[in-house]
N, C-alpha and C positions, 0 to 999 in steps of 0.2 A: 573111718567112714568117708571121708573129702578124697582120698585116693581110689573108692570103689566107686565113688559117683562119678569121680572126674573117667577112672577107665568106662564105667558105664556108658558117658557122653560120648565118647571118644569112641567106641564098638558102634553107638548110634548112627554117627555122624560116616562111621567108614561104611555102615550097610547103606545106608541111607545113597552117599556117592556111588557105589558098588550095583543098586541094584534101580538106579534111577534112569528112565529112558525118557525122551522128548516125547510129549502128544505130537500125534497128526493133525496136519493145518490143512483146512479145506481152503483151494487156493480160487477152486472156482465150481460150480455146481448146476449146469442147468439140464437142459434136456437129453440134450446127446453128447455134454461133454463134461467130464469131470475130473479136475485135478486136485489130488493133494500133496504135502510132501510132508517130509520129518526130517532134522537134525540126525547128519548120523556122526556128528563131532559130539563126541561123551561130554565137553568141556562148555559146549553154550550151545543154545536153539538162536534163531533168528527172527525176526518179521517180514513178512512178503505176502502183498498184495495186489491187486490189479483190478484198475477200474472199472472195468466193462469185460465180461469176459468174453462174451460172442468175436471182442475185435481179436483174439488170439488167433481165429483163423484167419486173420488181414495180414497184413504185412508188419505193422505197425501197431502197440498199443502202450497205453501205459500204465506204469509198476512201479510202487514205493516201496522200500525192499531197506530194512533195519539192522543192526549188529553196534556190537560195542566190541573192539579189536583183543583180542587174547594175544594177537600176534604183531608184530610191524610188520609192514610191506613196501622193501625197497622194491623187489621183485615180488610178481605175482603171476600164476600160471593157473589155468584153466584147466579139468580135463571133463570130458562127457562120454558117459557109455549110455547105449542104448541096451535096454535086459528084454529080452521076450523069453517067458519056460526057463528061467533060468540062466540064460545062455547071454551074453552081449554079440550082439548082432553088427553095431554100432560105434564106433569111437571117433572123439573127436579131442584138440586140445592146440593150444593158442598159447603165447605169452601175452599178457595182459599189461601188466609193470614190467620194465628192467632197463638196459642200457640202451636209450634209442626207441623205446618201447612205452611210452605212455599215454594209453588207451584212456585211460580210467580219470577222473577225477581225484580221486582216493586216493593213487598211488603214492606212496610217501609217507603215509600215514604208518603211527606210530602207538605201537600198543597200550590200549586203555581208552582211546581214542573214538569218540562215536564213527559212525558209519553210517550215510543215510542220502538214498538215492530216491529222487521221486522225478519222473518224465518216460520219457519213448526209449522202446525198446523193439526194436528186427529183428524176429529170428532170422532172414535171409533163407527161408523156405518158403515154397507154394502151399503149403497146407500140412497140415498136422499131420501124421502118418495113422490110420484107423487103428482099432483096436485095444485090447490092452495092453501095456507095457510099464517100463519103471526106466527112466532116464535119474541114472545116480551123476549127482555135479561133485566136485570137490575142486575147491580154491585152493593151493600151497604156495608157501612163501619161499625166498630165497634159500631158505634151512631145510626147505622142504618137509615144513608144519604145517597142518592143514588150521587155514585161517578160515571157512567155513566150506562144509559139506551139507547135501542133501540129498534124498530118496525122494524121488518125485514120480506118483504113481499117474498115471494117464488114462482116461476110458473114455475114449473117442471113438463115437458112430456119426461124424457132423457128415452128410452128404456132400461132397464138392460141387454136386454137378447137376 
């Protein structure tokens, strides 16, 4: 009986892992502009916020953005696509951490480790691009493991002008 319950547990515990996906996080919601994202690392979701959202179309605003490390990070690298229909229209990608290379606060940090950024962030654009679309982020480490990913969906009608 203790060996059926224990596989029992045990079939639970791997659907359970198998078929578990992150809730969407509304990051911001107002008139004409709305973002969310989702985890798309199977292994943890995140926190991320932002105080005021209207300042996203400024140049400058600020974002407390959470994690507890799966991974170390001597090196860290960035990469960004921009998706419209499917397609990525967009790419972008930076070294963050590495030899010569430390951007970040964080960097160094070492698995298991909190993770927790609260201040100013530039995107270093003029304004959001209209429309909808999906900007997918993913972090990877030296090993090239993703130390966090995300789906961040975009519906922007803000008028610039």
């Amino acid at each position: 009986m203790k060996t059926s319950n224990a596989l029992l547990f045990i079939l639970v515990l791997l659907y359970i892992n198998a078929s578990t996906q992150w809730p969407t996080h509304t990051v911001c919601k107002e008139d004409n502009l709305e973002i969310y994202y989702k985890s798309c690392d199977p292994q943890q979701d995140f926190a991320l916020s932002i105080d005021h959202c209207p300042d996203i179309a400024t140049h400058t605003f600020n974002i407390r953005a959470a994690t507890v490390l799966g991974h170390s990070i001597k090196e860290l690298y960035v990469k960004l696509n921009m998706i419209v229909n499917g397609k990525t229209v967009l790419s972008y990608s930076e070294t963050l951490c590495g030899p010569g290379h430390a951007k970040l606060i964080f960097c160094g940090k070492k698995k298991g480790e909190h993770l927790y950024y609260e201040g100013p962030v530039t995107l270093g654009i003029k304004e959001i691009p209209q429309g909808d679309y999906t900007i997918s982020a993913k972090l990877t480490n030296q090993d090239n493991v993703i130390v966090a990913c995300a789906d961040f969906t975009v519906k922007n009608y803000l008028d610039y002008y």
